[in-house]
N, CA, C and O atoms as a GROMACS GRO file, in nm:
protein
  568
    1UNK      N    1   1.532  -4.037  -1.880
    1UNK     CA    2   1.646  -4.035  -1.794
    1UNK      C    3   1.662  -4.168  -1.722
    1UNK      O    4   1.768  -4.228  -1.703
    2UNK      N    5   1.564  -4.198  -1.693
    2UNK     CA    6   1.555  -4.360  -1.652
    2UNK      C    7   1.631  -4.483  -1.698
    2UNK      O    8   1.662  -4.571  -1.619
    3UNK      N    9   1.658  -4.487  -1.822
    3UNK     CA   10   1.753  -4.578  -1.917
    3UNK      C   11   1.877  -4.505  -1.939
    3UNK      O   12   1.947  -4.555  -2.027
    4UNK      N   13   1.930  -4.379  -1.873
    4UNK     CA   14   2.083  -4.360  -1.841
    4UNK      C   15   2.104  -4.370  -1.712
    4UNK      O   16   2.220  -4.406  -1.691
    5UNK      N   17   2.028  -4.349  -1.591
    5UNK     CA   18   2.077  -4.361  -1.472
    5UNK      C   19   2.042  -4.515  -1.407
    5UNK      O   20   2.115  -4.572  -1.326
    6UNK      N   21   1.915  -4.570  -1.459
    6UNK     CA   22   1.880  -4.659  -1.402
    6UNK      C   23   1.799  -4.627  -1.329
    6UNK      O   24   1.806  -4.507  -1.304
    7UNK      N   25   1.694  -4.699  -1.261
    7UNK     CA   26   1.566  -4.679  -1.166
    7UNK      C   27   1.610  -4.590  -1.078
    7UNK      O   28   1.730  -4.583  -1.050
    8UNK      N   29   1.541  -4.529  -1.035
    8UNK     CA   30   1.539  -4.415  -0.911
    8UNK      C   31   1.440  -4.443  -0.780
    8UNK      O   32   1.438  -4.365  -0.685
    9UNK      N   33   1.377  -4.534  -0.784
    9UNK     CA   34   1.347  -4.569  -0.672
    9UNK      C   35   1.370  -4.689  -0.580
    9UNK      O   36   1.428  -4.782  -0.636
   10UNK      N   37   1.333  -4.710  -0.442
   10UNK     CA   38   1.381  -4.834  -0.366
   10UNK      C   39   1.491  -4.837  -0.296
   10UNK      O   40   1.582  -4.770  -0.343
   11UNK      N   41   1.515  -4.895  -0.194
   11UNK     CA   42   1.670  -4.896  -0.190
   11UNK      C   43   1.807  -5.004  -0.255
   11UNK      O   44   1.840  -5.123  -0.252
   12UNK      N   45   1.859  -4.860  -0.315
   12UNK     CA   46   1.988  -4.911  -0.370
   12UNK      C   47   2.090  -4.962  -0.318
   12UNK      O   48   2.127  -5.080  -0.328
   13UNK      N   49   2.171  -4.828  -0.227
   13UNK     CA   50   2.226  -4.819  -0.156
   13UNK      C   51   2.299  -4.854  -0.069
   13UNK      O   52   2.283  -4.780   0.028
   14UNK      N   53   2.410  -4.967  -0.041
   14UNK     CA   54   2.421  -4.982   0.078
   14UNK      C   55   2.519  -4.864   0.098
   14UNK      O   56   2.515  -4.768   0.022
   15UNK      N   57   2.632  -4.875   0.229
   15UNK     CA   58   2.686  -4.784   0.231
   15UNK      C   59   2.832  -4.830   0.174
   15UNK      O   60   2.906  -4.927   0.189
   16UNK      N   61   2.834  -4.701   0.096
   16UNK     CA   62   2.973  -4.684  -0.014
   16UNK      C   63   3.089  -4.694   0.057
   16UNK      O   64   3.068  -4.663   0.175
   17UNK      N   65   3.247  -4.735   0.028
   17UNK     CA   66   3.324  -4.800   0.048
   17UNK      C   67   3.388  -4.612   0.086
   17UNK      O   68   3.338  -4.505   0.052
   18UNK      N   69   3.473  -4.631   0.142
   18UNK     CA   70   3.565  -4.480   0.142
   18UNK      C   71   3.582  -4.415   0.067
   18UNK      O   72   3.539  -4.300   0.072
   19UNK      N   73   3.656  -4.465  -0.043
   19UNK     CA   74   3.706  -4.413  -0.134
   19UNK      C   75   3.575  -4.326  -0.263
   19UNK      O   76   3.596  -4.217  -0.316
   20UNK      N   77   3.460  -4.405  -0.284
   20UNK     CA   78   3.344  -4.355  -0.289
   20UNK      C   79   3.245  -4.198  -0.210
   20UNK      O   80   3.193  -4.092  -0.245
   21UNK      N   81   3.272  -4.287  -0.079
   21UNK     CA   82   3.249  -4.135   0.008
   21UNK      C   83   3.345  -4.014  -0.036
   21UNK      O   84   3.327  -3.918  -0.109
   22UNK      N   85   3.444  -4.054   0.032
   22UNK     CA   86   3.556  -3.926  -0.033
   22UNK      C   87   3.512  -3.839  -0.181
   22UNK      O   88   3.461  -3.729  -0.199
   23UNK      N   89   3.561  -3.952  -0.279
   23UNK     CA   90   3.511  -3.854  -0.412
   23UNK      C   91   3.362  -3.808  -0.454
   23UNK      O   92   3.327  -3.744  -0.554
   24UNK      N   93   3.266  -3.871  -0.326
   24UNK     CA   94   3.157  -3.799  -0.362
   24UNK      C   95   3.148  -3.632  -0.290
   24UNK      O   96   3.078  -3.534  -0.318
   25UNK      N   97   3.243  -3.655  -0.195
   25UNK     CA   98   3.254  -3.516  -0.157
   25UNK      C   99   3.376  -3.374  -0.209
   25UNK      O  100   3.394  -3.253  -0.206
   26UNK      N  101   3.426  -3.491  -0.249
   26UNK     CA  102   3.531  -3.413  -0.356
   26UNK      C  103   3.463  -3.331  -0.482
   26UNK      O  104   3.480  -3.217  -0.525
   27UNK      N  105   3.397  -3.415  -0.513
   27UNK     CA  106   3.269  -3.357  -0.625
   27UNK      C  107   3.214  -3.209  -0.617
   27UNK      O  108   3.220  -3.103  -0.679
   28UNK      N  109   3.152  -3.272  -0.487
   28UNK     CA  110   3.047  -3.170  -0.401
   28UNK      C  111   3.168  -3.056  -0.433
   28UNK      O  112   3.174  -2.990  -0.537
   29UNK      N  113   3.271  -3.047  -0.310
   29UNK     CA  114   3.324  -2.917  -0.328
   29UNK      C  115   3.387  -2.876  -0.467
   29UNK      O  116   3.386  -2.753  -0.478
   30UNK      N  117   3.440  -2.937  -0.575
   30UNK     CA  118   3.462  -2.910  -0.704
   30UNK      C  119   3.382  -2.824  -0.756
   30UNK      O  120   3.409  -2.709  -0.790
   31UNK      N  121   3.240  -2.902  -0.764
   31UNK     CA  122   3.089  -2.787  -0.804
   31UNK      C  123   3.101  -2.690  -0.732
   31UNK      O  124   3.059  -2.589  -0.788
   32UNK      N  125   3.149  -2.671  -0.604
   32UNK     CA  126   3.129  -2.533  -0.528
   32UNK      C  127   3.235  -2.477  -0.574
   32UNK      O  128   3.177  -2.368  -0.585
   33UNK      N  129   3.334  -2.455  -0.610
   33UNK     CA  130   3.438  -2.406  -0.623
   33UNK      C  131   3.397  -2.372  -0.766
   33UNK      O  132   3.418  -2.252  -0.781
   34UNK      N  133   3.361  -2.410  -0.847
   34UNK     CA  134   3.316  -2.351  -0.958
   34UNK      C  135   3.222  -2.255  -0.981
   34UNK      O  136   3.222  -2.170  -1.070
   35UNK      N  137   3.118  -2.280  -0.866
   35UNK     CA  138   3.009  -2.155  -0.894
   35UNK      C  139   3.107  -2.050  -0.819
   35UNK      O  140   3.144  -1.945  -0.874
   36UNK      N  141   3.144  -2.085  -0.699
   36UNK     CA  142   3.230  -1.952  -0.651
   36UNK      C  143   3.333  -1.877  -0.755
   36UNK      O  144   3.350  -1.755  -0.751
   37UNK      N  145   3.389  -1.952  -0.834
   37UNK     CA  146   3.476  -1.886  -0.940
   37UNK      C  147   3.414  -1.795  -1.027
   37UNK      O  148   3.462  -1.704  -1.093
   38UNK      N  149   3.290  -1.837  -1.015
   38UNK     CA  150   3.200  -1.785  -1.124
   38UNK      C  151   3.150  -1.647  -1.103
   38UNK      O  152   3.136  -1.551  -1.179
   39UNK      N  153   3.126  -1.669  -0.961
   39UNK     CA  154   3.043  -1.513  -0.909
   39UNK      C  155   3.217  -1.459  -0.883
   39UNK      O  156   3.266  -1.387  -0.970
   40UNK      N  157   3.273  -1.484  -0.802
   40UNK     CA  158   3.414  -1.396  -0.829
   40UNK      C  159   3.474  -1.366  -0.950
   40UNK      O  160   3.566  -1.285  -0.945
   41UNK      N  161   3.445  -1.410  -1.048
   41UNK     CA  162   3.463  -1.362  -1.188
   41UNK      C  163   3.414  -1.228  -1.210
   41UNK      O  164   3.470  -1.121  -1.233
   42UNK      N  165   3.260  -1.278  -1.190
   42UNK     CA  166   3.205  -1.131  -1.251
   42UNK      C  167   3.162  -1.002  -1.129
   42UNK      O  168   3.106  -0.897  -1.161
   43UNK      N  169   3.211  -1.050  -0.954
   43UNK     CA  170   3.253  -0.923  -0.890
   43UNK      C  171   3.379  -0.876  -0.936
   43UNK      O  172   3.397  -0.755  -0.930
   44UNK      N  173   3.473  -0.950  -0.981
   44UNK     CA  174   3.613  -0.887  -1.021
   44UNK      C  175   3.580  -0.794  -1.152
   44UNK      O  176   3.652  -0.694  -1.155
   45UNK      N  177   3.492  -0.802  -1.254
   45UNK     CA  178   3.502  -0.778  -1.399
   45UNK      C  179   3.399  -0.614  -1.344
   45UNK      O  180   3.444  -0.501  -1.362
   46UNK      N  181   3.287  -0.639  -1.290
   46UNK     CA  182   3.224  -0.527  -1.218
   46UNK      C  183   3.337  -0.425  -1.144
   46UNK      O  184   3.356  -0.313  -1.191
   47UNK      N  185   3.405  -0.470  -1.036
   47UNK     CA  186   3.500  -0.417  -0.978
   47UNK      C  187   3.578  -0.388  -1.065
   47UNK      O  188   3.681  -0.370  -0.999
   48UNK      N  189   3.602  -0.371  -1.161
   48UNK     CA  190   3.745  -0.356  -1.233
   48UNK      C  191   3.726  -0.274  -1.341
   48UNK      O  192   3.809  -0.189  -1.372
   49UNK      N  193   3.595  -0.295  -1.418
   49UNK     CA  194   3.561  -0.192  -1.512
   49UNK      C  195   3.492  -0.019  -1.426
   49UNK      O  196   3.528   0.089  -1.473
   50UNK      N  197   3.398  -0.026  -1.306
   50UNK     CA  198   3.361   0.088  -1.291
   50UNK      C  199   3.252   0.119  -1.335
   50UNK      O  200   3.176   0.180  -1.260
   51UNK      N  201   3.214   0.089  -1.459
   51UNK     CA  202   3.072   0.062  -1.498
   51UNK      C  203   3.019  -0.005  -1.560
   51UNK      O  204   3.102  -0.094  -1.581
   52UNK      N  205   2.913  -0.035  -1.619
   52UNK     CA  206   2.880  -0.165  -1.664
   52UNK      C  207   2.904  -0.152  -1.829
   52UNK      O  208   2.897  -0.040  -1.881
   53UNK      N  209   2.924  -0.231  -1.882
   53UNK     CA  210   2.947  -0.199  -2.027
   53UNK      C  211   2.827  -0.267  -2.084
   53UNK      O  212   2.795  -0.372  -2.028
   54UNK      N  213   2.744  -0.223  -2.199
   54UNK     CA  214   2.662  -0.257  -2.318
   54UNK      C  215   2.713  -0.427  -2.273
   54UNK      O  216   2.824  -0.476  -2.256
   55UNK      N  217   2.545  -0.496  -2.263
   55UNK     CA  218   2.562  -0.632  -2.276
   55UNK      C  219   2.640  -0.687  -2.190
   55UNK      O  220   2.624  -0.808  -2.179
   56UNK      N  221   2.747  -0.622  -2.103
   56UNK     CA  222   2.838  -0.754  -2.041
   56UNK      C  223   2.802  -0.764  -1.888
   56UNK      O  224   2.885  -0.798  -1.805
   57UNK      N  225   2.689  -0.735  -1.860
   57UNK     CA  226   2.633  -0.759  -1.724
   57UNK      C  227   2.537  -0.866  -1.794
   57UNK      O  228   2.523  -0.972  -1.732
   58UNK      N  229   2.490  -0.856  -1.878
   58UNK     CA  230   2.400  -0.993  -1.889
   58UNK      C  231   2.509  -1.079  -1.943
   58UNK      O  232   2.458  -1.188  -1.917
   59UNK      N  233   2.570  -1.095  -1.974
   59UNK     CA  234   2.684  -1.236  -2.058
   59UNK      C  235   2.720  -1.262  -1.924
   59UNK      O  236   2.700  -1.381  -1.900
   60UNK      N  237   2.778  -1.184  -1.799
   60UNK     CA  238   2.822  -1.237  -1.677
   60UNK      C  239   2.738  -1.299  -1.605
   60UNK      O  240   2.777  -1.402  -1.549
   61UNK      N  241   2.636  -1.266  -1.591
   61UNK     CA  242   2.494  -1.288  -1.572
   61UNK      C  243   2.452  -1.439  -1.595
   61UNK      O  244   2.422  -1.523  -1.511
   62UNK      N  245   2.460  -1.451  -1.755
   62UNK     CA  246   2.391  -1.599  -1.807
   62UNK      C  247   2.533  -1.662  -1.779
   62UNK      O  248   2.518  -1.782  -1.804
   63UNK      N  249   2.689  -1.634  -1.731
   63UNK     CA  250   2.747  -1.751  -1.734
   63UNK      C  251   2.721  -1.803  -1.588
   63UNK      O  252   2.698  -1.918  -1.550
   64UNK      N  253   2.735  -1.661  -1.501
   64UNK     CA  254   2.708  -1.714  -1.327
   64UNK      C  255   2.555  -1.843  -1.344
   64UNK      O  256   2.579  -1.950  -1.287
   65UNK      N  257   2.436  -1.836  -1.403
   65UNK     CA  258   2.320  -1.919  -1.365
   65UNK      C  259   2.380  -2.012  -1.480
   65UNK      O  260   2.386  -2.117  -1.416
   66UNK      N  261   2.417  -2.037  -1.576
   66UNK     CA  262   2.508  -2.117  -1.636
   66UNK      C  263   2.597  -2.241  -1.530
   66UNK      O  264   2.593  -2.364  -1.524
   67UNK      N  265   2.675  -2.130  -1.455
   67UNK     CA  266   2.756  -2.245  -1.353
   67UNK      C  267   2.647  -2.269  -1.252
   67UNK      O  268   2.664  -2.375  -1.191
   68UNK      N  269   2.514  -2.185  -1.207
   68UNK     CA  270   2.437  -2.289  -1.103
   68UNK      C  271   2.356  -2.401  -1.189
   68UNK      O  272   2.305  -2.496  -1.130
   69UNK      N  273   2.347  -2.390  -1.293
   69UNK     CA  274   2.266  -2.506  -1.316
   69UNK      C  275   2.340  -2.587  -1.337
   69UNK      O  276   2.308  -2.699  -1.299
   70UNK      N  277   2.498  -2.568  -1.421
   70UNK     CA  278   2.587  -2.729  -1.404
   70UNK      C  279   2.596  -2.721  -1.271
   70UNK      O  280   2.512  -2.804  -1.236
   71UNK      N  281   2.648  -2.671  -1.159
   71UNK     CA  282   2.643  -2.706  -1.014
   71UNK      C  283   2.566  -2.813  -0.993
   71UNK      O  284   2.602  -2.924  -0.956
   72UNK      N  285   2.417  -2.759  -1.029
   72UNK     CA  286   2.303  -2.860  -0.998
   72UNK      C  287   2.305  -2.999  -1.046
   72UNK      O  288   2.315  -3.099  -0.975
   73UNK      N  289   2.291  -2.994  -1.196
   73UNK     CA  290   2.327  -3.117  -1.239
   73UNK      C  291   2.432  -3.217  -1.242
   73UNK      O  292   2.437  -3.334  -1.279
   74UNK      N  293   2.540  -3.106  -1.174
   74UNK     CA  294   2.698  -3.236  -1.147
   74UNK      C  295   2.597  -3.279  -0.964
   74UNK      O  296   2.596  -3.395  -0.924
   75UNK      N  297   2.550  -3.205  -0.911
   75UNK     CA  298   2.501  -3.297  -0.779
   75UNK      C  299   2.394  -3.401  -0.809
   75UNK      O  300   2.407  -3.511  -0.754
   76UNK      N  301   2.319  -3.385  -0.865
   76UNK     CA  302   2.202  -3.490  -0.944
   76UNK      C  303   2.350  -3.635  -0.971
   76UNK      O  304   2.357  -3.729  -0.891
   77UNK      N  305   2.412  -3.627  -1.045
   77UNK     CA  306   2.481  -3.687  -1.117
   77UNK      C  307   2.585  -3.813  -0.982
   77UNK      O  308   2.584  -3.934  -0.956
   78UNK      N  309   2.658  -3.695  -0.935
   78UNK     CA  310   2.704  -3.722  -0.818
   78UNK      C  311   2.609  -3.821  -0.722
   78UNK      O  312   2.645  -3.939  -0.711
   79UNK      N  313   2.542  -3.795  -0.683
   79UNK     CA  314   2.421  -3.900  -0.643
   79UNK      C  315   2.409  -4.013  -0.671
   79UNK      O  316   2.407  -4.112  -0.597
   80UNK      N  317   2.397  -3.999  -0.819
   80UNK     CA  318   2.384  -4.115  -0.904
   80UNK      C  319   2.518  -4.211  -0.846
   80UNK      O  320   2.504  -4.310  -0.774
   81UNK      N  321   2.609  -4.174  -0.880
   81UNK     CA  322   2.777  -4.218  -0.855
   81UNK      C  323   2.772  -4.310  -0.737
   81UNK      O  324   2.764  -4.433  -0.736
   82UNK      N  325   2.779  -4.200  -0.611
   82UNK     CA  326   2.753  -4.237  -0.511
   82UNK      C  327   2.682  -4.415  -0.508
   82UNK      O  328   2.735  -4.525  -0.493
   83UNK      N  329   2.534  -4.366  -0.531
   83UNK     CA  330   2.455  -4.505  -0.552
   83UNK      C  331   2.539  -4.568  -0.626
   83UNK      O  332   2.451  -4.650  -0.652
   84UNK      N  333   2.637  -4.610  -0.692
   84UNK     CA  334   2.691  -4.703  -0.786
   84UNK      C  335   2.632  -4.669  -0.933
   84UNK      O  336   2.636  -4.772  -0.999
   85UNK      N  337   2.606  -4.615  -0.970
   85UNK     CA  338   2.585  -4.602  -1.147
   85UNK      C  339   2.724  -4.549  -1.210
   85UNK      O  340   2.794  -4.449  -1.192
   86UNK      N  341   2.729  -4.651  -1.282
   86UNK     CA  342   2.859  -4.666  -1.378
   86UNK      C  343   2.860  -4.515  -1.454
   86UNK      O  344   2.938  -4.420  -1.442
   87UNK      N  345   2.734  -4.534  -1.540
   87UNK     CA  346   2.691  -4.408  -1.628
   87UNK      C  347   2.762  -4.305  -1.572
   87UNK      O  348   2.837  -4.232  -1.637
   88UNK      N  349   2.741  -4.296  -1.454
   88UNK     CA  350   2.733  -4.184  -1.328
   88UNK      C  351   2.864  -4.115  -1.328
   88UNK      O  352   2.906  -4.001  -1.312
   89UNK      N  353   2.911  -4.235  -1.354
   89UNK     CA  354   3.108  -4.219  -1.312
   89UNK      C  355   3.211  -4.188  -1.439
   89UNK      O  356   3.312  -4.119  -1.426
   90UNK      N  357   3.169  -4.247  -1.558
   90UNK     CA  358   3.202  -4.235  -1.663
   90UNK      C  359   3.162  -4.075  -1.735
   90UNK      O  360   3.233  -4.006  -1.808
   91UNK      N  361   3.042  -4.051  -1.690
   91UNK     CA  362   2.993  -3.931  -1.750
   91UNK      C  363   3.070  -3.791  -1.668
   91UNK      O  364   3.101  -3.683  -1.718
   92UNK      N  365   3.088  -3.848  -1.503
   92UNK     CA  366   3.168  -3.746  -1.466
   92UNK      C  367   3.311  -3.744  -1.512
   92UNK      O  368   3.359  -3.634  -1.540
   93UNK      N  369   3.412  -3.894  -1.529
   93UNK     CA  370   3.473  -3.853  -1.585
   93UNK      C  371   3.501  -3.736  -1.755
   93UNK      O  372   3.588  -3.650  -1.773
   94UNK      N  373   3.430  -3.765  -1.815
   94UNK     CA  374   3.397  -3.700  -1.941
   94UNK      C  375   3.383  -3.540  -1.934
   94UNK      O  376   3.445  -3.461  -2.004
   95UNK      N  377   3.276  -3.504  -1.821
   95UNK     CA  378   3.338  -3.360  -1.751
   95UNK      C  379   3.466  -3.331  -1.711
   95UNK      O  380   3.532  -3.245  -1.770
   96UNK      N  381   3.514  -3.400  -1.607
   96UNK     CA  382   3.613  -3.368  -1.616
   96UNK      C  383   3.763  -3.376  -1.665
   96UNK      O  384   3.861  -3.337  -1.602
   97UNK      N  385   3.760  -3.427  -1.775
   97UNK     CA  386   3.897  -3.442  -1.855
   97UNK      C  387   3.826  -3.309  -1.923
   97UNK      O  388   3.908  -3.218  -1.930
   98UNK      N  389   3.668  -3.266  -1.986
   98UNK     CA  390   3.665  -3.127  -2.037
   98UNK      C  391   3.689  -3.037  -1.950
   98UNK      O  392   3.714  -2.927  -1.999
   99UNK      N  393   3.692  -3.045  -1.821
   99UNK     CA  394   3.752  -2.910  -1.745
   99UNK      C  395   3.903  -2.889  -1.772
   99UNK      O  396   3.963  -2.787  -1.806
  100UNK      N  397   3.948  -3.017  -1.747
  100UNK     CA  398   4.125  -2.993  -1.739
  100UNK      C  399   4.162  -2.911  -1.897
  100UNK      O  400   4.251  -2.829  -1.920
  101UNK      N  401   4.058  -2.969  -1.993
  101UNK     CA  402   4.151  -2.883  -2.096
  101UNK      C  403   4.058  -2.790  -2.144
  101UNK      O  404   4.058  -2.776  -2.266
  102UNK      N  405   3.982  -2.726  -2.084
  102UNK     CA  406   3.939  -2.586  -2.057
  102UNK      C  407   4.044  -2.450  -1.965
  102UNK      O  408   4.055  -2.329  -1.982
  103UNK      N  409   4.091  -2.526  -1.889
  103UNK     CA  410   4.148  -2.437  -1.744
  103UNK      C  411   4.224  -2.378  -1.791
  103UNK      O  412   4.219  -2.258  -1.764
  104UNK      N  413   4.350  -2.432  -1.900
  104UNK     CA  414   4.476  -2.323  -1.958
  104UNK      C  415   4.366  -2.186  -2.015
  104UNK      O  416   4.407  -2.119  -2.109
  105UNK      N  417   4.252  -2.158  -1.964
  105UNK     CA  418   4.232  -2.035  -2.031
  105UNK      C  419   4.216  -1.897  -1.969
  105UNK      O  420   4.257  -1.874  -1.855
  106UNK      N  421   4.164  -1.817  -2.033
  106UNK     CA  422   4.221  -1.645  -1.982
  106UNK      C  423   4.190  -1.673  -1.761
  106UNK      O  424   4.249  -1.604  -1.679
  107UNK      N  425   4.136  -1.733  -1.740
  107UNK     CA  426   4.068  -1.775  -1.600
  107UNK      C  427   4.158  -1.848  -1.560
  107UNK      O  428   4.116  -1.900  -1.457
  108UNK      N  429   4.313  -1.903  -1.593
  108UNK     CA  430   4.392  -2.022  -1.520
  108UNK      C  431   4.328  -2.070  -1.403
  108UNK      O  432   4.249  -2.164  -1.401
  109UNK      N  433   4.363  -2.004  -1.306
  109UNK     CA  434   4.367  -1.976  -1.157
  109UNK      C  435   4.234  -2.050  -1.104
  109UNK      O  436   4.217  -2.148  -1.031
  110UNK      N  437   4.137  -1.952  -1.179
  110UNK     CA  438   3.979  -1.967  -1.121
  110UNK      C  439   3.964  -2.127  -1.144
  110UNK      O  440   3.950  -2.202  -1.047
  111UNK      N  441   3.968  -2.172  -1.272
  111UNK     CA  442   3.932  -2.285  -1.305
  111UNK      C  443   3.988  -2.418  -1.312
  111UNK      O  444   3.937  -2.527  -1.339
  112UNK      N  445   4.098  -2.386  -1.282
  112UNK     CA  446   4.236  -2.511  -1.268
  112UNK      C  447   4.179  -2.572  -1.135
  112UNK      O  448   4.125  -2.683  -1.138
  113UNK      N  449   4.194  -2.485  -0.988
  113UNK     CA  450   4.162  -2.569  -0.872
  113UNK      C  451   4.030  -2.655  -0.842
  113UNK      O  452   4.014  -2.731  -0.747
  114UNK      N  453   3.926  -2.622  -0.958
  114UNK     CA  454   3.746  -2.657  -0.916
  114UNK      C  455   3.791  -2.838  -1.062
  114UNK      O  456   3.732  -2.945  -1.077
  115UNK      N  457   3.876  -2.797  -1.108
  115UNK     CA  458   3.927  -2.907  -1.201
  115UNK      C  459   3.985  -2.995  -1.119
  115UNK      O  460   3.934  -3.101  -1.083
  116UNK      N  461   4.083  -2.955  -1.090
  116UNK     CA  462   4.211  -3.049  -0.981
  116UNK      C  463   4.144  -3.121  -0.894
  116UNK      O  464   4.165  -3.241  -0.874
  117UNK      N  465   4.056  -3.048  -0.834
  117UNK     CA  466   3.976  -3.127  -0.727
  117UNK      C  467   3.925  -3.232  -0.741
  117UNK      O  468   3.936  -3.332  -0.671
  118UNK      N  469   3.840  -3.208  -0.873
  118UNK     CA  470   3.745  -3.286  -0.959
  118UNK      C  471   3.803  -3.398  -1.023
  118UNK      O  472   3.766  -3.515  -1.022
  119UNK      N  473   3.907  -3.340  -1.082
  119UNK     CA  474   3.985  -3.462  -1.127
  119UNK      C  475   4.042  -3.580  -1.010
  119UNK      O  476   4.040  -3.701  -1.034
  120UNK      N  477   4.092  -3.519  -0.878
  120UNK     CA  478   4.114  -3.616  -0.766
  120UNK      C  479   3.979  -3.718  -0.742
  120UNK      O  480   3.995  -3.840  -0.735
  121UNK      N  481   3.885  -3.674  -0.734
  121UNK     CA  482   3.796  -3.713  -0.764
  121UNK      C  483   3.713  -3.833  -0.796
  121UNK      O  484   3.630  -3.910  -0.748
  122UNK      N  485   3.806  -3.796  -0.938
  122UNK     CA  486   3.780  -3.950  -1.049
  122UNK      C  487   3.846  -4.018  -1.004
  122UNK      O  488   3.792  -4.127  -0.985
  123UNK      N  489   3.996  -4.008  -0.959
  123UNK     CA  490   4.062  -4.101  -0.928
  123UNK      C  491   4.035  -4.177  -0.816
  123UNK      O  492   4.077  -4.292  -0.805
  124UNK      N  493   3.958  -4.113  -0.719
  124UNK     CA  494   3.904  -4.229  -0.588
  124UNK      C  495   3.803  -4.264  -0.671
  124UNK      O  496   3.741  -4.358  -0.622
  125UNK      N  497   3.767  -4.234  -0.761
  125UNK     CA  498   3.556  -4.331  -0.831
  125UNK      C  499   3.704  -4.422  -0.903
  125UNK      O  500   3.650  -4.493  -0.989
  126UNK      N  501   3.803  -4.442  -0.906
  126UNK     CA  502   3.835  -4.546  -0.985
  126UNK      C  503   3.919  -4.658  -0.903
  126UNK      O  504   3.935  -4.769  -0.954
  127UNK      N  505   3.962  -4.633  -0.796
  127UNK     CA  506   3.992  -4.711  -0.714
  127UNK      C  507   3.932  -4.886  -0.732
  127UNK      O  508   3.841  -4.934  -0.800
  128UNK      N  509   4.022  -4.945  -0.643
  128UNK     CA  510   4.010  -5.084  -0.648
  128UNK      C  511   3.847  -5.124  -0.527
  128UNK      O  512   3.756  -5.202  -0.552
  129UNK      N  513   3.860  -5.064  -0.443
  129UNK     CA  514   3.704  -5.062  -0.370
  129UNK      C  515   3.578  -5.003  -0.453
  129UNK      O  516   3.461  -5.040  -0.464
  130UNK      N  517   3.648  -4.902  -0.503
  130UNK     CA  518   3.504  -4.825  -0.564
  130UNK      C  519   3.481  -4.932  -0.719
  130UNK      O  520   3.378  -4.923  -0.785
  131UNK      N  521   3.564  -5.002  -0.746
  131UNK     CA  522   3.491  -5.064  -0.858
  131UNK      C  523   3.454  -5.170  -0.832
  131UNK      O  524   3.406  -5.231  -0.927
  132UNK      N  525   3.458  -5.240  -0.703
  132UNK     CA  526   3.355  -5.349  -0.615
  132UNK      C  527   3.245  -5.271  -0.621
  132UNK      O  528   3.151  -5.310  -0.691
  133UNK      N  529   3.237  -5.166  -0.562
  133UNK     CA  530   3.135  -5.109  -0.531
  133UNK      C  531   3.062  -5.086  -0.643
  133UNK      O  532   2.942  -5.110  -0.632
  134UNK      N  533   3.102  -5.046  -0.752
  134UNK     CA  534   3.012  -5.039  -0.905
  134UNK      C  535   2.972  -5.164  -0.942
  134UNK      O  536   2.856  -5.190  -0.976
  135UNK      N  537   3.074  -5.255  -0.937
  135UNK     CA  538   3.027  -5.431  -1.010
  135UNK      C  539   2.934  -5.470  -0.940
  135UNK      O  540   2.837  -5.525  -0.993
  136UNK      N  541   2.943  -5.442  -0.754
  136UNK     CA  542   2.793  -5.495  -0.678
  136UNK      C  543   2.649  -5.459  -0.722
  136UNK      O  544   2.547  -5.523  -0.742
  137UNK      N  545   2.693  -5.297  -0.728
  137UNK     CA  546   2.596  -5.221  -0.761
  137UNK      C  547   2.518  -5.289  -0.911
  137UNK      O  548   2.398  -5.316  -0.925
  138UNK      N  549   2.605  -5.300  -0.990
  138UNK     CA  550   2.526  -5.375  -1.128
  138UNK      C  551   2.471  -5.494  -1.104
  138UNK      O  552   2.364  -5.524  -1.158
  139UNK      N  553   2.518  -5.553  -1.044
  139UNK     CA  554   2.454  -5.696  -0.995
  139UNK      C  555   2.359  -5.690  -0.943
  139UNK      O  556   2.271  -5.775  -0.962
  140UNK      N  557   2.340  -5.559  -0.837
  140UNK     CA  558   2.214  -5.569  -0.761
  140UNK      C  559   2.083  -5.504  -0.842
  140UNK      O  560   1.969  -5.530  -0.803
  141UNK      N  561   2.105  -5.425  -0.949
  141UNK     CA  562   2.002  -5.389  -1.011
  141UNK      C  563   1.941  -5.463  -1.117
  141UNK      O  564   1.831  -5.440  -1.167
  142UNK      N  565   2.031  -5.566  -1.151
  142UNK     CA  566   1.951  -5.674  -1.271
  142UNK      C  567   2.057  -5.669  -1.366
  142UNK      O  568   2.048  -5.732  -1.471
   0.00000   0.00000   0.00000
């Protein structure tokens, strides 16, 4: 993992330009809004059937810890960003252009807004500050 994110120790860091801050918190709540979609998915599908059907408490099951572990790893990632890793920013974009054309599905609703967000997102990591902030960042690591 070391030769996609770059070193992980020392300080990197200085402090990120606005537009950086912002979409690192834009992030943050994107990932939240997704696991929440997730568990409201399958209280709605519980709530709605009455009882559990053969198998579909575990399929709801593995998608809810499904969305906590991407949760997890879009914050790992996010981090990365934050600190200036290009990788970081590019790879989130790549998620999220796959959310946007995931969302037209049976879930519109749920999954369009944890997208939208996400996608706002990218657009502050692409800003005219935040890509000072990436070019410094490369400079300062070698």
């Amino acid at each position: 993992m070391v030769f996609l994110f770059g070193r992980m120790d020392g300080p990197r860091e200085k402090n990120p330009p606005r537009s950086v801050r912002v979409a690192f918190w834009l992030f943050i709540v994107g990932a939240s809004l997704r696991l929440i979609a997730a568990g409201s998915q399958l209280l709605a599908e519980d709530a709605g059937h009455g009882h559990v059907q053969r198998g579909g408490a575990a399929v709801d099951a593995f998608g809810l810890l499904f969305s906590a572990i991407f949760a997890g790893l879009t914050v790992v990632v996010v981090i990365r960003f934050r600190q200036g890793s290009r990788v970081a920013r590019v790879l989130l974009l790549v998620v999220v252009v796959f959310s946007l054309l995931i969302a037209p599905g049976p879930n519109f609703v749920l999954l369009l807004l944890p997208a939208v967000v996400s996608a706002c997102a990218v657009v502050m990591g692409f800003t005219r500050s935040a890509n000072e902030h990436f070019k410094e960042s490369m400079h300062r690591t070698g």
